[in-house]
N, CA, C and O atoms as a GROMACS GRO file, in nm:
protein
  312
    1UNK      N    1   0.084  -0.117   0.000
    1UNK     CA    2   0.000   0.000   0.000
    1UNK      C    3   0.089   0.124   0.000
    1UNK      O    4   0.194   0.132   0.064
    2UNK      N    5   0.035   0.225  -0.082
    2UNK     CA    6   0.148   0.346  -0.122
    2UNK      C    7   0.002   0.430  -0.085
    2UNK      O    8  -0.112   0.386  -0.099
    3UNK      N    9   0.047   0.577  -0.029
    3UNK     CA   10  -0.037   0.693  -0.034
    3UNK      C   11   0.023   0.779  -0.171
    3UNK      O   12   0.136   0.811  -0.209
    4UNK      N   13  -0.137   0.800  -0.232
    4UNK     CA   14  -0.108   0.844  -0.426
    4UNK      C   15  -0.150   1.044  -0.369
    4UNK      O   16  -0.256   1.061  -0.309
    5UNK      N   17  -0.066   1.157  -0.393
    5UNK     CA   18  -0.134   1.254  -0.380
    5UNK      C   19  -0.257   1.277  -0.484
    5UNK      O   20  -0.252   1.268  -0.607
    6UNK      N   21  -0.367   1.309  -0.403
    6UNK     CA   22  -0.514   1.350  -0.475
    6UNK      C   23  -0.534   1.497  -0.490
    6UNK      O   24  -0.452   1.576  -0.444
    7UNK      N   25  -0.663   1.544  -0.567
    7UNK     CA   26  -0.690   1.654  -0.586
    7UNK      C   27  -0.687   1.777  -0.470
    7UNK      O   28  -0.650   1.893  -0.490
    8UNK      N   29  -0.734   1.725  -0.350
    8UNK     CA   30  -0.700   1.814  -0.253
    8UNK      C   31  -0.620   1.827  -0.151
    8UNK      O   32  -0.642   1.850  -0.032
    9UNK      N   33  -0.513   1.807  -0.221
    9UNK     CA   34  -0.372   1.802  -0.149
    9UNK      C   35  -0.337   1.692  -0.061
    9UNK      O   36  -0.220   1.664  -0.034
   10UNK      N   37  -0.446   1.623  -0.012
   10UNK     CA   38  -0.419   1.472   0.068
   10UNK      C   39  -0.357   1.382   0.008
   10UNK      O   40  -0.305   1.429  -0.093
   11UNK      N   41  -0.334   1.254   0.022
   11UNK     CA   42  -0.306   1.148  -0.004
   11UNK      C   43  -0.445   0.987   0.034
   11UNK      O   44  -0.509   0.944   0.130
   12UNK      N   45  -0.429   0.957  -0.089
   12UNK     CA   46  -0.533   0.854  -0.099
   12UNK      C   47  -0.430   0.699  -0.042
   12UNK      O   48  -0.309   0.685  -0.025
   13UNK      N   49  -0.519   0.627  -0.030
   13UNK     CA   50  -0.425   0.513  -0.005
   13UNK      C   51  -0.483   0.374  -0.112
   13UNK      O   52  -0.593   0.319  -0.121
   14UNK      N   53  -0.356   0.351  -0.182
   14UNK     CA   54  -0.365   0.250  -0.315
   14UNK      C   55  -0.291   0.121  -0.277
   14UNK      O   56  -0.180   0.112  -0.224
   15UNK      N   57  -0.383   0.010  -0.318
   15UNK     CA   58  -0.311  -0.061  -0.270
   15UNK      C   59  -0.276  -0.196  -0.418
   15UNK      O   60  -0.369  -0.258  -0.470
   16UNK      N   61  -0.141  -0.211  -0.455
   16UNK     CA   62  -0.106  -0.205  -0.551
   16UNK      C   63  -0.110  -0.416  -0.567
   16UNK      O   64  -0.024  -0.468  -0.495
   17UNK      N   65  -0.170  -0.486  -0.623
   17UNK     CA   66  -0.193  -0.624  -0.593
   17UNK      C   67  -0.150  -0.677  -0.713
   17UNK      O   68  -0.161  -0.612  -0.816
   18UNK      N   69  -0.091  -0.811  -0.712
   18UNK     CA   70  -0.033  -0.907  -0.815
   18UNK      C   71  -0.147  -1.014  -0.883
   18UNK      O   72  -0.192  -1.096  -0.802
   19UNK      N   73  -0.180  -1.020  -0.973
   19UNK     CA   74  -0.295  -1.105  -0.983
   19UNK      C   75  -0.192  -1.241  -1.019
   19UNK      O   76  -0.080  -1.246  -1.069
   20UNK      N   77  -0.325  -1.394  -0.950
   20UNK     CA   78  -0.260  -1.506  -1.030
   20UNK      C   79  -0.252  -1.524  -1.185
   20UNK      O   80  -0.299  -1.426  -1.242
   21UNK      N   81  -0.213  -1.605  -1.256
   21UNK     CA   82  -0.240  -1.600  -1.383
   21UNK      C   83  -0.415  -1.671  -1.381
   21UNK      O   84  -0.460  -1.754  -1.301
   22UNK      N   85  -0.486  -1.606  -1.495
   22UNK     CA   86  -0.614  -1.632  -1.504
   22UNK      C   87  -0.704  -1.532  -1.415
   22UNK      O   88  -0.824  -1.530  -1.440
   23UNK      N   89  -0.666  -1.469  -1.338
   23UNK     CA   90  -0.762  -1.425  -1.251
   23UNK      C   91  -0.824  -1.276  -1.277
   23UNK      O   92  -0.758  -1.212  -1.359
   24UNK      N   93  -0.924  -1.216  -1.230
   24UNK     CA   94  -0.972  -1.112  -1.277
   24UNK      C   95  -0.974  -1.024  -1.130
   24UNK      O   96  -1.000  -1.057  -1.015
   25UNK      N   97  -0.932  -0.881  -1.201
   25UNK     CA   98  -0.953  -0.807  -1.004
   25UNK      C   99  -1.119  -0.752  -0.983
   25UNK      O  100  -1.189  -0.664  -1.033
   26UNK      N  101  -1.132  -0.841  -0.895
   26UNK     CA  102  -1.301  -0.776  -0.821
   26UNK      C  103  -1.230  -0.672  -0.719
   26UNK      O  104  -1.156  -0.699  -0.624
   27UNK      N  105  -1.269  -0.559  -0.758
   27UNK     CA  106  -1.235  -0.485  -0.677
   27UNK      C  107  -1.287  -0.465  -0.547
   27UNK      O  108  -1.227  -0.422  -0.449
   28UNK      N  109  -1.497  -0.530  -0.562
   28UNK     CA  110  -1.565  -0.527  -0.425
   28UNK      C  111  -1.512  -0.659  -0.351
   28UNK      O  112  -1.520  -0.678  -0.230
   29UNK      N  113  -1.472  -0.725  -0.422
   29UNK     CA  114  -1.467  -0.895  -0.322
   29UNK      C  115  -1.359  -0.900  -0.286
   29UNK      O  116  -1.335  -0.963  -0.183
   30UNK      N  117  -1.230  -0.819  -0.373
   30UNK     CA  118  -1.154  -0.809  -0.272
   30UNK      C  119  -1.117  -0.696  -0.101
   30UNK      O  120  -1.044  -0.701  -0.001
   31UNK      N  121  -1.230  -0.600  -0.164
   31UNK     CA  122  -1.252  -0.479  -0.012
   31UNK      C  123  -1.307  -0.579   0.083
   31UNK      O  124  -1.240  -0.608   0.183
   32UNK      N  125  -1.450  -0.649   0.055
   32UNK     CA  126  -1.486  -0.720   0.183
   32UNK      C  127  -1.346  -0.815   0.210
   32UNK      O  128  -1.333  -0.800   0.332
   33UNK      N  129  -1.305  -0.848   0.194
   33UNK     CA  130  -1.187  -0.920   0.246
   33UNK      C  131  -1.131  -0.885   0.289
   33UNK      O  132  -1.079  -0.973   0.357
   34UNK      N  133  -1.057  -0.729   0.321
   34UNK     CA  134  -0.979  -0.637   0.382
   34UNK      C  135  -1.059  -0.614   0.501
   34UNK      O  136  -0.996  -0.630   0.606
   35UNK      N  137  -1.181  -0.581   0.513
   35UNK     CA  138  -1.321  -0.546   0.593
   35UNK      C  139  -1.292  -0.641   0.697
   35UNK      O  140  -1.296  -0.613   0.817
   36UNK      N  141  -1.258  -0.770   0.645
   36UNK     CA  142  -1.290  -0.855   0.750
   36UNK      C  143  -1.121  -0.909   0.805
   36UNK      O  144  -1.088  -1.019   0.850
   37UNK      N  145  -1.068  -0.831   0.790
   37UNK     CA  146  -0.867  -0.845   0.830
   37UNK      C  147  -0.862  -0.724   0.873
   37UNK      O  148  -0.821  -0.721   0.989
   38UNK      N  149  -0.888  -0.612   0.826
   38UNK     CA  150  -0.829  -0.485   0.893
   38UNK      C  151  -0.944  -0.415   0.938
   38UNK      O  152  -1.057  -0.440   0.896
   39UNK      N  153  -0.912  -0.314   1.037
   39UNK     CA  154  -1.051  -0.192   1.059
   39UNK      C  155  -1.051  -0.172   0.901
   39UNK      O  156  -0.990  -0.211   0.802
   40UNK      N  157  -1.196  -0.057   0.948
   40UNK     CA  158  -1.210   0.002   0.823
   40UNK      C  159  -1.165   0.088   0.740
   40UNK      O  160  -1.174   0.094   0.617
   41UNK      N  161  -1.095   0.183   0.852
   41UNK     CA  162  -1.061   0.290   0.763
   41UNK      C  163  -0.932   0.299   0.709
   41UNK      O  164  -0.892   0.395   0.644
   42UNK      N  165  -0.831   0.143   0.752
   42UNK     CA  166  -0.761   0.126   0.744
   42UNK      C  167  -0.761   0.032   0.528
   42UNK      O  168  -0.664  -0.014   0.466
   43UNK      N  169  -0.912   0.043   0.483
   43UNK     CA  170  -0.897  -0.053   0.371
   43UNK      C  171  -0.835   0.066   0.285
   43UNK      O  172  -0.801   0.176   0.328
   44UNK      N  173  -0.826   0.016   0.145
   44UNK     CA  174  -0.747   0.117   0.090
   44UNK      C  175  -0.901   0.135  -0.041
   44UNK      O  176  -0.994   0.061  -0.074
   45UNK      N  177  -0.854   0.272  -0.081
   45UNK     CA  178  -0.962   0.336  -0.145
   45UNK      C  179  -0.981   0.259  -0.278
   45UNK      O  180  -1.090   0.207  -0.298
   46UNK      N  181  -0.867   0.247  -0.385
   46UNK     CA  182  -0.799   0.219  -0.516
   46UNK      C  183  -0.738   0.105  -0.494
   46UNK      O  184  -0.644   0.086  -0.417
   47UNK      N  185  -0.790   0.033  -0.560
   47UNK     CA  186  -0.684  -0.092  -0.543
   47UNK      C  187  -0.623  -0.160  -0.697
   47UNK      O  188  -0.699  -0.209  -0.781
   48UNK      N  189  -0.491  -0.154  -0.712
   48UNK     CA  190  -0.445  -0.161  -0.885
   48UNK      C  191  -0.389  -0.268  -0.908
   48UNK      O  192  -0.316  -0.308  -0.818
   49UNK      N  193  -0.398  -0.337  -1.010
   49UNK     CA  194  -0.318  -0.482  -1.056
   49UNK      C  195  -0.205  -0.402  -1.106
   49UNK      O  196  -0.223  -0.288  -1.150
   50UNK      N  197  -0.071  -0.465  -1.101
   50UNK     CA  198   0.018  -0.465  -1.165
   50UNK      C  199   0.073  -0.605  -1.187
   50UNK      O  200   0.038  -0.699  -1.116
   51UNK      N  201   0.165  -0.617  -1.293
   51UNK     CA  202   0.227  -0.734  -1.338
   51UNK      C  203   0.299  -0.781  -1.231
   51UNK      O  204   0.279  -0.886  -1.170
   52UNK      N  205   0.440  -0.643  -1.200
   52UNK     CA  206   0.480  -0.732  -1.096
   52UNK      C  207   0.560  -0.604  -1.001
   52UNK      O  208   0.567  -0.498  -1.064
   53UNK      N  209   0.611  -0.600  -0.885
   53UNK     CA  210   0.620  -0.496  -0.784
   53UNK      C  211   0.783  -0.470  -0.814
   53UNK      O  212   0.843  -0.576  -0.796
   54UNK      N  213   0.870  -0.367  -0.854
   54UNK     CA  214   0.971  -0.349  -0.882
   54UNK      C  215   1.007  -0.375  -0.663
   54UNK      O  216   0.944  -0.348  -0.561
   55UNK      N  217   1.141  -0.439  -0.694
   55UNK     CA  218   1.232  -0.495  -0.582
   55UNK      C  219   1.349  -0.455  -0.592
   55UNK      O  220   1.409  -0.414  -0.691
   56UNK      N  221   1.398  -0.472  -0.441
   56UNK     CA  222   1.550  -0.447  -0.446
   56UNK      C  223   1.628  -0.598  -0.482
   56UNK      O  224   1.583  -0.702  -0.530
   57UNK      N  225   1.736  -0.569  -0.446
   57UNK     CA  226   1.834  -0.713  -0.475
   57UNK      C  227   1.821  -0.798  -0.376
   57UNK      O  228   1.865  -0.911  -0.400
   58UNK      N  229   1.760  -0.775  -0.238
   58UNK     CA  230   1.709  -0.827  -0.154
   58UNK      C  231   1.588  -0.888  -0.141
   58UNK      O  232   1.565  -0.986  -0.071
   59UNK      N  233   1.512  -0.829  -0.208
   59UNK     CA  234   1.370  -0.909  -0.291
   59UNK      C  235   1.234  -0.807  -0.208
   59UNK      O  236   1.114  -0.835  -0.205
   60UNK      N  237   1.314  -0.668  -0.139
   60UNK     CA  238   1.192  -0.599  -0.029
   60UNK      C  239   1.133  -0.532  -0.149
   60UNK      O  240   1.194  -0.509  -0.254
   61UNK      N  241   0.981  -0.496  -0.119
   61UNK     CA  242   0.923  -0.414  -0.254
   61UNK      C  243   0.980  -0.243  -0.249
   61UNK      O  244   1.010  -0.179  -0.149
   62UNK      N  245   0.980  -0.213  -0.345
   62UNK     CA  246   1.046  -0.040  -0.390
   62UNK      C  247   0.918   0.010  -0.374
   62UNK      O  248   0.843   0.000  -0.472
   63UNK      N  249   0.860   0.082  -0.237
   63UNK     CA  250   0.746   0.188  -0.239
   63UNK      C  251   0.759   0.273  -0.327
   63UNK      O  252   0.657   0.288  -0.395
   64UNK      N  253   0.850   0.339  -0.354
   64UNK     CA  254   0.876   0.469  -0.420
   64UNK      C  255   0.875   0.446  -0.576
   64UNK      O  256   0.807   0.527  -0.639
   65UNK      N  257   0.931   0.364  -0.635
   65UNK     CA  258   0.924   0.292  -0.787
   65UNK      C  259   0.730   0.255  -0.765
   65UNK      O  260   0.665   0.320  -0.847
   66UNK      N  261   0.661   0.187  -0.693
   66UNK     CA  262   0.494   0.180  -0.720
   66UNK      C  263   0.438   0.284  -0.725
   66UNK      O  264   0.379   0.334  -0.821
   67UNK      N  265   0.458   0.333  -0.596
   67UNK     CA  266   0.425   0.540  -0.602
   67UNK      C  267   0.436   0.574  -0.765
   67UNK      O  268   0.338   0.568  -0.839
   68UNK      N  269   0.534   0.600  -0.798
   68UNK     CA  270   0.574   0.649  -0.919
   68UNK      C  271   0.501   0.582  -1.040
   68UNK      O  272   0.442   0.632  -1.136
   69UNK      N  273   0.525   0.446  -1.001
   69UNK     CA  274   0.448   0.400  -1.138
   69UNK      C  275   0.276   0.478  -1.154
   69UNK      O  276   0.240   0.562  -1.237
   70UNK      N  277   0.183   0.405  -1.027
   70UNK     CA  278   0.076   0.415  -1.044
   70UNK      C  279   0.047   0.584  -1.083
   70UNK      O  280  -0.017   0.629  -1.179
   71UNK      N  281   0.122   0.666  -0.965
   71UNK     CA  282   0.110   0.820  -1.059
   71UNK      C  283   0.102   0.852  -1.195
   71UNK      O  284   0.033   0.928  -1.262
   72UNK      N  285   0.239   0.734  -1.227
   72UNK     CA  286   0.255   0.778  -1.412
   72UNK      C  287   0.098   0.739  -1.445
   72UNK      O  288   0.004   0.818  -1.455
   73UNK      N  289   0.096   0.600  -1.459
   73UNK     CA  290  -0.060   0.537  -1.505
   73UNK      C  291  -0.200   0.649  -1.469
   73UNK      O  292  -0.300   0.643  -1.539
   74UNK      N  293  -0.187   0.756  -1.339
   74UNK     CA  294  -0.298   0.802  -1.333
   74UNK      C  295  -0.292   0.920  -1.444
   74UNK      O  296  -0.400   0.946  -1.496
   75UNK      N  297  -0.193   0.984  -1.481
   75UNK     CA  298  -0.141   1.109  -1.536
   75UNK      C  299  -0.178   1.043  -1.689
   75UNK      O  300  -0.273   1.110  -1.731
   76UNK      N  301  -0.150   0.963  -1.765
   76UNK     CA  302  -0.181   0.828  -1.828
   76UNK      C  303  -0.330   0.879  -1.916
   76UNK      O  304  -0.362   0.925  -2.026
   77UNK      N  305  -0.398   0.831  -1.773
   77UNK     CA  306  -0.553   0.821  -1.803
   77UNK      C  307  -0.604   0.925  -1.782
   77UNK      O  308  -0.727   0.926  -1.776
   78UNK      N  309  -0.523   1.067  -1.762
   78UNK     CA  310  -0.658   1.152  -1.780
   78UNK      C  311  -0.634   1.240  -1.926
   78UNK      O  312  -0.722   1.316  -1.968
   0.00000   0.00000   0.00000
């Protein structure tokens, strides 16, 4: 999960997921599932497939490389 800056200066919270091969993202079926693991306000707003999570040589995920990506992708689509 990365915070994406939004229109009014806040930060949204995205949470950036790997799909299996074959699978499709439900975006509601996967929120109730968060619903029922985390509080609520803790689920994340946006939730984005990517192929795959840029890493270090250590194998930890690069917040800042997803940040960046999903920004590019929003800048992208409008």
């Amino acid at each position: 999960m990365v915070g994406i800056p939004n229109d009014n200066g806040n930060e949204s919270v995205v949470a950036a997921v790997i799909l299996a091969p074959g699978v499709t993202l439900n975006e509601d079926e996967l929120r109730e599932h968060c619903y029922d693991k985390v509080t609520r306000y803790k689920v994340p707003r946006r939730i984005v497939a990517m192929d795959e999570l840029p890493r270090t040589m250590l194998g930890k995920t690069l917040r800042r490389a997803v940040k960046e990506k999903i920004v590019e992708e929003q800048l992208l689509d409008r």
